[in-house]
N, C-alpha and C positions, 0 to 999 in steps of 0.2 A: 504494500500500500504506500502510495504517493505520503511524505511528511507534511506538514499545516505549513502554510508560509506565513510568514512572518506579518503583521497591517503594514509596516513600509513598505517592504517586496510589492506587495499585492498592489500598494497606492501606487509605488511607481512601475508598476506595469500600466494601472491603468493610466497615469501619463502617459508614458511609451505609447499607448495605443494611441490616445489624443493627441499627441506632437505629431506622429505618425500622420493621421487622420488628415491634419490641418496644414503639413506639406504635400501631400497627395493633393488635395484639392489646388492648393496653390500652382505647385506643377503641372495639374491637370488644361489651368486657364492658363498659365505661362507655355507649355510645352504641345500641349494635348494627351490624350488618352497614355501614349508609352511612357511616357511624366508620371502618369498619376503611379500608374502599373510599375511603373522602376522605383519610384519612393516610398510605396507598399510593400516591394522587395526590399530595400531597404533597411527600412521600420522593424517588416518582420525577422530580418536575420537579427536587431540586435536584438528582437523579443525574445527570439528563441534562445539566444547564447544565453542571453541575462538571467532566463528562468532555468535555463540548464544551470546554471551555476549557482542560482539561486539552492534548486533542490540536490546540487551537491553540499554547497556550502551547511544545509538543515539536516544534511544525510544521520549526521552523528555529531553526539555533544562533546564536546572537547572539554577533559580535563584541567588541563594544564594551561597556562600562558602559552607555550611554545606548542602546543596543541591547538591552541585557538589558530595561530596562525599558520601550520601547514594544512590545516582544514580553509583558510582564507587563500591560502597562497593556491592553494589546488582548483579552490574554485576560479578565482581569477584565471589560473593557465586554463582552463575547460571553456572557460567565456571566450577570451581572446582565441583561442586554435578555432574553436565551432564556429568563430564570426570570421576567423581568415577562411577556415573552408568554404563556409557557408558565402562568402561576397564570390569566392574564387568559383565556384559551381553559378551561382547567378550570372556571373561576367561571361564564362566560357558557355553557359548556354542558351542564354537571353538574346537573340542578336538584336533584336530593337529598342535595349536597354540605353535607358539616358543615365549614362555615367552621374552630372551633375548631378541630377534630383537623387538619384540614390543616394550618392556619399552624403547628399546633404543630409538625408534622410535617416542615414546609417549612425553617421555621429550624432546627432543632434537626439536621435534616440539613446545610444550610449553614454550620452552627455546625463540626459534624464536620468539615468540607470545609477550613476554614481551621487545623485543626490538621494540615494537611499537610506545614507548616512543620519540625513539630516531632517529625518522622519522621525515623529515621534512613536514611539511602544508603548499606546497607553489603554 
């Protein structure tokens, strides 16, 4: 069974999804339709990395200080590899991918993603 995520995770997924959302449409009237459709792609590779990493990071409770953080460090290497395969598979097989709106779309999610910090647990 899948572990509870955490109310930060969760909230900023659900930013990720809204950032996402509100570059698609942007791209959509700047670019047209492969705008919207490459900044969805995007969005959703950092959604994916970030909740992979998320339900690594909740996988198991870390005793230690030094436990906390090869559980931290593990998740972060599992976010970034999944987001570099994950853009490298969209690029090589999207051919009508609009670079710009993705990347834009790729950080600016991941950007989201690191203010998870600064959510409250309450």
């Amino acid at each position: 069974m899948l572990p509870r995520l955490s109310k930060p995770i969760r909230k900023v997924l659900v930013w990720q999804i809204a950032v996402t959302a509100a570059i698609a449409v942007a791209a959509a009237f700047l670019v047209g339709a492969q705008g919207a459709v490459s900044a969805a792609a995007g969005g959703a590779i950092s959604l994916i990395a970030g909740l992979v990493s998320a339900l690594v990071a909740s996988g198991r409770a870390a005793k230690s200080a030094g436990g906390i953080l090869v559980v931290a460090l593990k998740a972060e290497a599992v976010k970034l590899g999944l987001a570099l395969i994950l853009l490298w598979l969209v690029l090589t097989n999207y051919d009508d991918a609009v670079s710009g709106a993705l990347l834009v779309s790729f950080v600016a999610s991941m950007l989201v993603f690191s203010m998870a910090f600064f959510v409250r647990d309450e």
